[in-house]
C-alpha positions in Angstrom: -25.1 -106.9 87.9 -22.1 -109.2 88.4 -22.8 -110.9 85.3 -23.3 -108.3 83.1 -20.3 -106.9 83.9 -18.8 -110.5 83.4 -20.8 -110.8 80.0 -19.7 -106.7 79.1 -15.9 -107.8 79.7 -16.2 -111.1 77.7 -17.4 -109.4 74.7 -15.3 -106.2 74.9 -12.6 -109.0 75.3 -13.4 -111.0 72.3 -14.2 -107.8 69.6 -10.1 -106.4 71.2 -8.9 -110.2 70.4 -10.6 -110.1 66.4 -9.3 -106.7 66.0 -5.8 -107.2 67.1 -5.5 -109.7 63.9 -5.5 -106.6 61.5 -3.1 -104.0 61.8 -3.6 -100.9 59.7 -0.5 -97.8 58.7 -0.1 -95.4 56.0 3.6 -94.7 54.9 2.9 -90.8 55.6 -0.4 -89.0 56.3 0.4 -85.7 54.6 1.9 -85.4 50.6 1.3 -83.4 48.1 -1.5 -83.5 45.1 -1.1 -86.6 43.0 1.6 -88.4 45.2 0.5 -91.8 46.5 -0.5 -92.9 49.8 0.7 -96.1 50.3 -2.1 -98.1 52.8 -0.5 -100.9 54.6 -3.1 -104.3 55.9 -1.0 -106.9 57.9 -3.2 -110.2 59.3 -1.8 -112.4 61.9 -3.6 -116.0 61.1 -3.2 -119.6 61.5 -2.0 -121.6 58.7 -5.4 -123.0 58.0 -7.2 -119.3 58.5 -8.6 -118.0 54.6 -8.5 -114.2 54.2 -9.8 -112.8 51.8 -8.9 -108.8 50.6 -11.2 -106.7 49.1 -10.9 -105.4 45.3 -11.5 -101.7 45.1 -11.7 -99.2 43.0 -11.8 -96.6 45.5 -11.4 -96.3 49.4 -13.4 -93.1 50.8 -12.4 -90.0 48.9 -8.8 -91.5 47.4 -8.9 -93.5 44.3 -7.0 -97.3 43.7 -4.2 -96.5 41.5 -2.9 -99.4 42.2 -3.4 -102.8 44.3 -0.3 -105.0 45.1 0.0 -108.5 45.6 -0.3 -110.0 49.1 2.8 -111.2 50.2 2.9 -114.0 52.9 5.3 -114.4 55.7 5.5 -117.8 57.3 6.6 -117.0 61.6 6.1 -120.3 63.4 2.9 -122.0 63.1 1.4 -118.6 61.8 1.3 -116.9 59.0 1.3 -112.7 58.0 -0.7 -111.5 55.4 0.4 -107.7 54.1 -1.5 -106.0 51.5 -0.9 -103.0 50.1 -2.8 -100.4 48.3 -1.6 -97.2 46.5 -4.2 -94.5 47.1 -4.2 -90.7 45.4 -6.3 -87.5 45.5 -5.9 -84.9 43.1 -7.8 -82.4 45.5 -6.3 -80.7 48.4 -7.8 -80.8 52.1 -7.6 -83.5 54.8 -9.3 -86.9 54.2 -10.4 -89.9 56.6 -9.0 -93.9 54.8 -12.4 -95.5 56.7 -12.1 -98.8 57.6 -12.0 -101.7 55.5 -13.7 -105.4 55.3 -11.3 -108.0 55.6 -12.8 -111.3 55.6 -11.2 -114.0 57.6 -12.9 -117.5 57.6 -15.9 -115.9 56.7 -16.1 -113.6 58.9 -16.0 -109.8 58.7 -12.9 -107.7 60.6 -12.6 -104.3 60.3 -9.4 -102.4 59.2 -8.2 -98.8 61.2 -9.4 -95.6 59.8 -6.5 -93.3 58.7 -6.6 -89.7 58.9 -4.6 -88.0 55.7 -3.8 -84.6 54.3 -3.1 -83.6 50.6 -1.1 -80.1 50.4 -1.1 -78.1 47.5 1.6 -77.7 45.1 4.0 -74.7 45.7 4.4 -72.2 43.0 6.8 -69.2 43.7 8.5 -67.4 41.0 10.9 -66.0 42.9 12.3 -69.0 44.5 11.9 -71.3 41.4 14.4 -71.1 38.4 11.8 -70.5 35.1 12.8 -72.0 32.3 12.1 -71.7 27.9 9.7 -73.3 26.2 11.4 -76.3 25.5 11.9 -77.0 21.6 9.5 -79.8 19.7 10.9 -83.3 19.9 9.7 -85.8 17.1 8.3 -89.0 18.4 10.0 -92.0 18.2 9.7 -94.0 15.3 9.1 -97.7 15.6 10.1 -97.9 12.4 13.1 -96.2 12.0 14.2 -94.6 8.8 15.3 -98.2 7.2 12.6 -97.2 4.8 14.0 -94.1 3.8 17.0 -96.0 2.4 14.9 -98.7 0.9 12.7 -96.0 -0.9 16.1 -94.5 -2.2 17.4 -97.6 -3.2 14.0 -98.8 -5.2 14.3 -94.7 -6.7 18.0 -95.7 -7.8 16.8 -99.3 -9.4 14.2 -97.8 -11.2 15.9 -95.2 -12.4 18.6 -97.4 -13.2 15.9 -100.0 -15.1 14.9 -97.0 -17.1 18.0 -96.0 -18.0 19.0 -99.7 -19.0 15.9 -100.3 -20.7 16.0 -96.7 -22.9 19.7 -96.8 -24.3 19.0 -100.6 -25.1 15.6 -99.8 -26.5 17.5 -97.0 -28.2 20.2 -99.6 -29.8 17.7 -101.6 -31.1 15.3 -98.3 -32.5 18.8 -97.5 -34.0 19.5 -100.8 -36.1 16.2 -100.7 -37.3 16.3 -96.8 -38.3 18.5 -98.1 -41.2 17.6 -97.1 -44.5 17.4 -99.7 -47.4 17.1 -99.4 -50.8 15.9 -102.5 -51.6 14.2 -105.7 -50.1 17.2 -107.8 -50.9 19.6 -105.9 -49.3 17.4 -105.2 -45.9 16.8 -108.6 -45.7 20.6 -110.0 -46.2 21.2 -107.2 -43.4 19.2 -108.5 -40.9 19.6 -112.4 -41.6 23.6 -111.0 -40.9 22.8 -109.2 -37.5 20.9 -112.3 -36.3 23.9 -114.5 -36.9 25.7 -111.4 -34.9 23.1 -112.2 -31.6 23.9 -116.1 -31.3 20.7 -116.5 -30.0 20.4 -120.8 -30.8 23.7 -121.2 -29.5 22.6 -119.4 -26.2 19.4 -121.3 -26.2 17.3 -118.8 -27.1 16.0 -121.3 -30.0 12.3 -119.9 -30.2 13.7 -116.3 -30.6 16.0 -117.2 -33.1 13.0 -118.9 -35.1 10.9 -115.8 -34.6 13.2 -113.5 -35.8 14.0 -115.7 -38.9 10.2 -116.2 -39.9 10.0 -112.3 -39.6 12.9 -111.8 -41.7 11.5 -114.1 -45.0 8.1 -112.7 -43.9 8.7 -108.9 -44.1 10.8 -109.6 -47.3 7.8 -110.9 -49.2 5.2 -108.2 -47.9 7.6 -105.6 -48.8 9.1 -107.5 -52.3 6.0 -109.4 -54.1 3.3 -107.3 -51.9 1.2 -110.1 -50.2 0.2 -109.8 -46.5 2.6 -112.1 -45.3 3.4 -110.8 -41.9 0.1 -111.8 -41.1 -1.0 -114.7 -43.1 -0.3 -118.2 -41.5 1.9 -120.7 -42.6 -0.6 -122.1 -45.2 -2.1 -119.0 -46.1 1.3 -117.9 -47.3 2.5 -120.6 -49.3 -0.5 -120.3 -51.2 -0.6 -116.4 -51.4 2.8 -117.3 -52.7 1.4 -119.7 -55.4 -1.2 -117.5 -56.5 1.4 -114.7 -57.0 3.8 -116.6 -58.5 1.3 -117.2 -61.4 0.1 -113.2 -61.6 3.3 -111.6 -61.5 4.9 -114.1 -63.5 7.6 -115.3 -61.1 9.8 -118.1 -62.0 9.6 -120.1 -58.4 10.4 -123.6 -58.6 8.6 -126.3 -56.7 11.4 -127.0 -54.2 11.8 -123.4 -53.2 8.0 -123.2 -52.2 8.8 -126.8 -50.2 12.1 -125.2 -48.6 10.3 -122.3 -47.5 7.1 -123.9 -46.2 9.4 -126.8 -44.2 11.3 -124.0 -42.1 8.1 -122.0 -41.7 6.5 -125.5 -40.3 9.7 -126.0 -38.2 9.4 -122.8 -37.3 5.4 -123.3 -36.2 6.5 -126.3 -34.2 9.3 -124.6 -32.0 6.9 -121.4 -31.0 3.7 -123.7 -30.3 4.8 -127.1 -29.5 8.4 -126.5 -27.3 10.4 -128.7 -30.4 14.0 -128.3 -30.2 16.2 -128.9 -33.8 19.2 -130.0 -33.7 22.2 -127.7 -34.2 22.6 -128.7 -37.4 19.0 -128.6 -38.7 19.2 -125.1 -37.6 22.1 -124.1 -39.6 20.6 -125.8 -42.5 17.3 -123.8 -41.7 19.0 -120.9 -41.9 20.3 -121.4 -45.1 17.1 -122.6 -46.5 15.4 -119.1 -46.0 18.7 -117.4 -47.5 18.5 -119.0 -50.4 14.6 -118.6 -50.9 14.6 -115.0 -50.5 17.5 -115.1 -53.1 15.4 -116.8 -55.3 12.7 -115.2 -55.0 14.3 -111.7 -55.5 16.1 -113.4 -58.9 12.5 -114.6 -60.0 10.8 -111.2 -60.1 10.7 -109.8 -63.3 12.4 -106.5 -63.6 10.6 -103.6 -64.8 12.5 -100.7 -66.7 11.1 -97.5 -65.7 11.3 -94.3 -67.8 13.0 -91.1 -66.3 9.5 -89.5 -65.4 8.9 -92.6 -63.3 12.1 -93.0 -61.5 12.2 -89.4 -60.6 8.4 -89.4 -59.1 9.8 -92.8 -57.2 12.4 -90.9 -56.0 10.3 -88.2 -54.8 8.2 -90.6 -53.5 11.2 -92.2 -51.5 12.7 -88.8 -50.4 9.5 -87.5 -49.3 9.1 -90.6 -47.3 12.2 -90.8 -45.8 11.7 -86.9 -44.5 8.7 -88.1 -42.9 10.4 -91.2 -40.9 13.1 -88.7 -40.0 10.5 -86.5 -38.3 9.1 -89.1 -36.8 11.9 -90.6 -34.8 12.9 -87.1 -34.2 9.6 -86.6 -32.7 9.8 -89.9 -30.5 13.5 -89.4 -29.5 12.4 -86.1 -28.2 9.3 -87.5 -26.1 11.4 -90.1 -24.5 13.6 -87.5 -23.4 11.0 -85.5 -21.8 9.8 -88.6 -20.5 12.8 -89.4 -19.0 13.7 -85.5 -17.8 10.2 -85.6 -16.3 10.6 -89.5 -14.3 13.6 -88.2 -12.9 12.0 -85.0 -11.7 9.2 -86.7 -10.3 11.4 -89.0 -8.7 13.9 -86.7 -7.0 10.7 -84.7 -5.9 9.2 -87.7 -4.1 12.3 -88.7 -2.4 12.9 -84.8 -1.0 8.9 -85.1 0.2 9.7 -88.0 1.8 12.8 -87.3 3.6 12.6 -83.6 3.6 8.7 -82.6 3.7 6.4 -81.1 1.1 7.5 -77.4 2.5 11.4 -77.8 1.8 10.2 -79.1 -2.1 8.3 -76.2 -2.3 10.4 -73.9 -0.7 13.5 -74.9 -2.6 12.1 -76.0 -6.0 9.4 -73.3 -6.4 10.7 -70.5 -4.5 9.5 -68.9 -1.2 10.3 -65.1 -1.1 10.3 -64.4 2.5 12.9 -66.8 2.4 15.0 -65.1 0.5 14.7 -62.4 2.3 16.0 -64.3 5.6 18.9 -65.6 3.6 20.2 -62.9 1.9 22.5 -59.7 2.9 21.0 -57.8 5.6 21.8 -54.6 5.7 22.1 -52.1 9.7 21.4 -48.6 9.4 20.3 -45.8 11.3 17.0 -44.2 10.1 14.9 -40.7 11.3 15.5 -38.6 14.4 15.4 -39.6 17.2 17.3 -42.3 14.9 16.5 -45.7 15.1 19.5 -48.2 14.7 17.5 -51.2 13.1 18.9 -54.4 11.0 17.0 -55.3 8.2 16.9 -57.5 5.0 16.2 -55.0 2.6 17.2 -51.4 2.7 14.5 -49.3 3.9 13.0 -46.4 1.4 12.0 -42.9 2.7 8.6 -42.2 2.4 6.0 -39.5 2.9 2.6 -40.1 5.6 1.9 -36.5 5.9 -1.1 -37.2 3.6 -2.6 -39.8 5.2 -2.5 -38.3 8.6 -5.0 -35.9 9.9 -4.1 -32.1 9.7 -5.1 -31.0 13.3 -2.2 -34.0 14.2 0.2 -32.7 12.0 -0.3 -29.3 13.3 1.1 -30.7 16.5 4.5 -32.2 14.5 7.9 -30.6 14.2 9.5 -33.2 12.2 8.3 -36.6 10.9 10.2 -38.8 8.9 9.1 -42.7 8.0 10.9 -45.5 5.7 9.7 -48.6 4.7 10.1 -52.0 2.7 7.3 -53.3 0.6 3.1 -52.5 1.1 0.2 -54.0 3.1 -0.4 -56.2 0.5 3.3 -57.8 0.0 4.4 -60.8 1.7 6.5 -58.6 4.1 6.3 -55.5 5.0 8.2 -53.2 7.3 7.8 -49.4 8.5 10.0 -47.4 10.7 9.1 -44.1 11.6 9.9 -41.3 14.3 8.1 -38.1 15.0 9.6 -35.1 16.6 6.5 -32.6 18.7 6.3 -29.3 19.4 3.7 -30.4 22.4 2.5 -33.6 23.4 -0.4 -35.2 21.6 -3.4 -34.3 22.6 -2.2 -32.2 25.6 -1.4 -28.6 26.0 2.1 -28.9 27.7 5.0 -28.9 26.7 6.8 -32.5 26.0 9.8 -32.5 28.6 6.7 -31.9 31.2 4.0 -34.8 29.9 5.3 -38.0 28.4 3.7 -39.1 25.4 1.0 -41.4 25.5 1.9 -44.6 24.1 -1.3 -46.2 24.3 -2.9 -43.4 22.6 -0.1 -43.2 19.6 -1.0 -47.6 18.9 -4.9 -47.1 18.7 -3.9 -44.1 16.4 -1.5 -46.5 14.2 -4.2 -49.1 14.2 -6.7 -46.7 13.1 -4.3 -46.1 10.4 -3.9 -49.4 9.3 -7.9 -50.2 9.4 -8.2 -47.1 7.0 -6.4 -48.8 4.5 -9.2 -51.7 4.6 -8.2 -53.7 7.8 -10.8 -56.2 9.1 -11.2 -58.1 11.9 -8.5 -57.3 14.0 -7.3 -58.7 16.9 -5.3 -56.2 19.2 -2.9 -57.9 22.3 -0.5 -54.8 23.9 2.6 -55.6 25.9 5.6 -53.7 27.6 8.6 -53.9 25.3 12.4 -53.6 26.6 15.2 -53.3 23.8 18.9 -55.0 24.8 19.9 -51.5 26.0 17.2 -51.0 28.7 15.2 -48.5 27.0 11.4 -48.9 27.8 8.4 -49.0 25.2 5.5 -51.0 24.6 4.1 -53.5 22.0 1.4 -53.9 20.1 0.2 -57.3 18.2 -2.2 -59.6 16.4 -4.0 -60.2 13.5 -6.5 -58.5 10.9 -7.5 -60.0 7.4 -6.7 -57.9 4.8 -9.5 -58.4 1.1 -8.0 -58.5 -2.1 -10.2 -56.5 -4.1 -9.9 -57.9 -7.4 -10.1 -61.6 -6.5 -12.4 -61.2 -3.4 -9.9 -63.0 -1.4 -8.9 -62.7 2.6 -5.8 -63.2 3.6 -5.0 -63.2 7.4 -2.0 -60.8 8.5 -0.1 -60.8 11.1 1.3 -57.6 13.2 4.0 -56.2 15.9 4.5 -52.6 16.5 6.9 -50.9 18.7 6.4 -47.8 20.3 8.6 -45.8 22.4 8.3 -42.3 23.5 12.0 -40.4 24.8 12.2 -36.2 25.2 9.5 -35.3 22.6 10.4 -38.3 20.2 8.2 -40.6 18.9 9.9 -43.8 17.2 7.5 -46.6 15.8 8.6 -49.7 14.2 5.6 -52.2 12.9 6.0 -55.0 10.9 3.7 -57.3 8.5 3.6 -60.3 7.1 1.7 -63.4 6.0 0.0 -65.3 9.4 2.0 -68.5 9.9 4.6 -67.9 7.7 7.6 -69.5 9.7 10.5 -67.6 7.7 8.8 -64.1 8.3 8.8 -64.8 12.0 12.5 -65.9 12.3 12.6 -62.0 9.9 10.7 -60.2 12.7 12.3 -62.0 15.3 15.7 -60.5 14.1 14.6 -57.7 13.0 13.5 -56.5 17.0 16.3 -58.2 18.1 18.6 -55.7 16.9 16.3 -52.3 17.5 18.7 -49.7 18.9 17.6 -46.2 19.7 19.8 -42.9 19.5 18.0 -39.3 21.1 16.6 -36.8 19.1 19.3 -33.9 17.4 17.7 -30.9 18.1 
């Protein structure tokens, strides 16, 4: 018996000694929903001990949200392990942390188990301050608006680029809109302007050539009528051979060689990168000035009767009419072109920095709008009067045929005004009815309150009569700036176009209040999602004021 008592002892002994190295707390056993329990593991070991802490994902009913590092404190020849874990529970009630396996030189201790509790959240109106829907805050950007100001920058270069690029185009279009009454005297012109350019004394050599070539080129297409803009250099000095012998011209050998050496010069600048000397081009020039000289001397000259001169006259007017349209024509389509880039480019930076809605809104035109921004008008309308700001002023009326006759019989005096129809992008009623007994009751007014309730379903029924669908009813009380009491009525209904077979979804409010045998209603309609018409009804119920019935 002795030693199993001795043996019981020993044990008990040995499991308290393994135990003791693990020491388990929680920084508070009761928070709220979502706050974190933090679970606290300290091991006593010797510095050649290995422990080893579990990786979790969850410990019971709490999940991990988060696992810290083990720190290490060195005391003496030993060493403390504390790890920490961050446990949560999004449910309320009380929860056990169980014990968890540490392993310490390969062997398995045992953490404490924790009791915890996880209270609910607190919600009293009364004690807590309520507060507005906050208003929508953009994101943040990672990117800034730099790029707004580069795309305005690339809009003012291009438009810039364009602008550059037209009036020079435009120049040039200009110079060559010259009229010339003969060969001679166009070509002379423009062998004068290209001087004007310096374009070989900039460097520009190959352009200078080109221009030249084109000069002698167009001169004898236009002058002895061979296709020389065309033709190469060969093909012309021998279409110029082969002319000179039909039409008779008096072309000496030398002017042939002159022009075929500067056209060959010319060949060998444009193709082959060769670059004359300064004075090789002065002396080329000269060469073509004197060939088309030449050649105009060398062209027999034809004496035309009167009948001939005046039908090339004709001829020449008629033609000169027609080049006149047509420039006139392309003037005006680069205009439009450039009216039209500059639209389209304004438009895109507005989208961009503004949003497709303020284009639209601004550019196109948005009526309800207008209606926000313009002159509101506050009057007083119907008895009981009702003191109402609106954007338009609002036109009297008549209902009494669209209500039923055993209601009417029940009416003293009803008046109504209103702004626009069911099927405009706004629309706004106000009405008040005086009874000589309550609706649908037998007693006198001062002694039975009107039925609000019952006056809404009737103005809804109303509104479905006139081809209402689908419609959504929410009620509400209502309490105007003064204190007076009434109720609300709102929602939606689609409303068919009959003609296109089109639905549009509407959107409603309509005030009701009831005060010493007065009826005053106020409803409003307008276009679902239409954010100008809200801030209209929004202003419109701001400023309801109502007066008691004149008897």
């Amino acid at each position: 018996m002795m030693k199993k008592l001795l043996l019981y002892f020993l044990f008990s002994t040995a499991v308290f000694a393994q135990q003791k190295q693990v020491a388990t707390s929680v920084d508070s056993i009761k928070k709220k929903i979502g706050a974190e329990f933090k679970l606290t593991i300290k091991t006593t070991v010797d510095t050649k001990s290995k422990v080893v802490f579990p990786k979790l994902k969850n410990i019971g009913a709490l999940e991990v949200i988060q696992s810290y590092p083990v720190d290490t404190v060195k005391k003496d020849d030993r060493y403390e392990l504390v790890k920490k874990y961050g446990l949560t529970q999004f449910d309320s009630g009380k929860y056990t942390i169980p014990s968890i396996k540490i392993l310490i030189n390969n062997k398995i201790v045992l953490s404490d188990s924790i009791k915890v509790e996880v209270a609910n959240v607190q919600v009293d109106t009364l004690k807590q301050k309520m507060f507005d829907i906050k208003d929508i805050v953009p994101a943040d950007n990672l990117l800034g608006d730099w790029w707004k100001y580069l795309l305005i920058l690339f809009l003012v270069a291009g438009i810039g680029a364009f602008t550059h690029w037209y009036i020079k185009k435009n120049k040039k279009e200009k110079a060559e809109e010259e009229i010339y009454k003969t060969p001679i005297e166009k070509a002379t012109s423009l062998l004068n302007n290209l001087e004007k350019k310096e374009l070989w004394q900039h460097g520009e050599i190959k352009e200078y050539y080109s221009e030249l070539t084109d000069i002698v080129r167009n001169y004898i297409e236009e002058a002895i009528e061979i296709p020389a803009m065309e033709s190469t250099t060969y093909e012309l000095i021998e279409g110029l051979k082969i002319a000179s012998l039909k039409k008779k011209l008096k072309l000496s050998p030398e002017t042939i060689e002159n022009l075929f050496v500067v056209l060959k010069q010319a060949d060998l600048v444009k193709f082959a990168k060769s670059k004359p000397l300064d004075y090789e081009i002065t002396e080329d020039r000269k060469k073509i000035e004197r060939t088309i000289v030449t050649l105009d001397k060398s062209i027999p000259v034809v004496v035309e009767n009167n009948e001939e001169m005046l039908l090339n006259e004709m001829q020449r007017q008629e033609q000169l009419k027609r080049e006149l349209q047509k420039q006139k024509k392309k003037r005006i389509t680069i205009a439009v072109s450039l009216i039209l880039f500059l639209f389209f480019a304004t438009t895109t930076f507005f989208v961009v920095t503004k949003g497709l809605d303020y284009v639209i809104d601004n550019v196109f035109g948005n009526s309800s709008k207008e209606l926000l921004e313009g002159e509101w008008i506050k009057s007083e309308y119907g008895n009981p009067s009702v003191r109402i700001e609106t954007p338009r002023v609002l036109k009297r009326i008549d209902l009494t045929k669209s209500l039923p006759k055993d209601g009417m019989a029940l009416i003293k005096e009803m008046q109504s005004f209103a702004y626009g129809s069911l099927v405009d992008n706004f629309y706004i009623m106000v009405s008040t009815f005086n009874y000589k007994q309550a609706p649908n009751a037998g007693e006198p007014t001062e002694e039975k309150p009107i039925d609000l309730a019952k006056a809404l379903d009737g103005t809804l029924k109303s509104i479905e009569s006139q081809g209402a669908q689908n419609m959504i009813v929410k009620q509400e009380d209502f309490e105007t700036k003064e204190g007076i009491k009434g109720i609300k009525g709102y929602g939606t209904f689609s409303k068919i176009d009959g003609v296109n077979k089109s639905s549009t979804k509407l959107y409603y409010e309509i005030l009701l209040f009831s005060h010493e045998g007065g009826l005053q209603q106020i409803m409003i309609v307008h276009e679902e999602g239409d954010k100008y018409a809200n801030e209209i009804s929004d202003r419109i119920l701001s400023s309801v004021e109502l007066k008691k019935a004149q008897q």
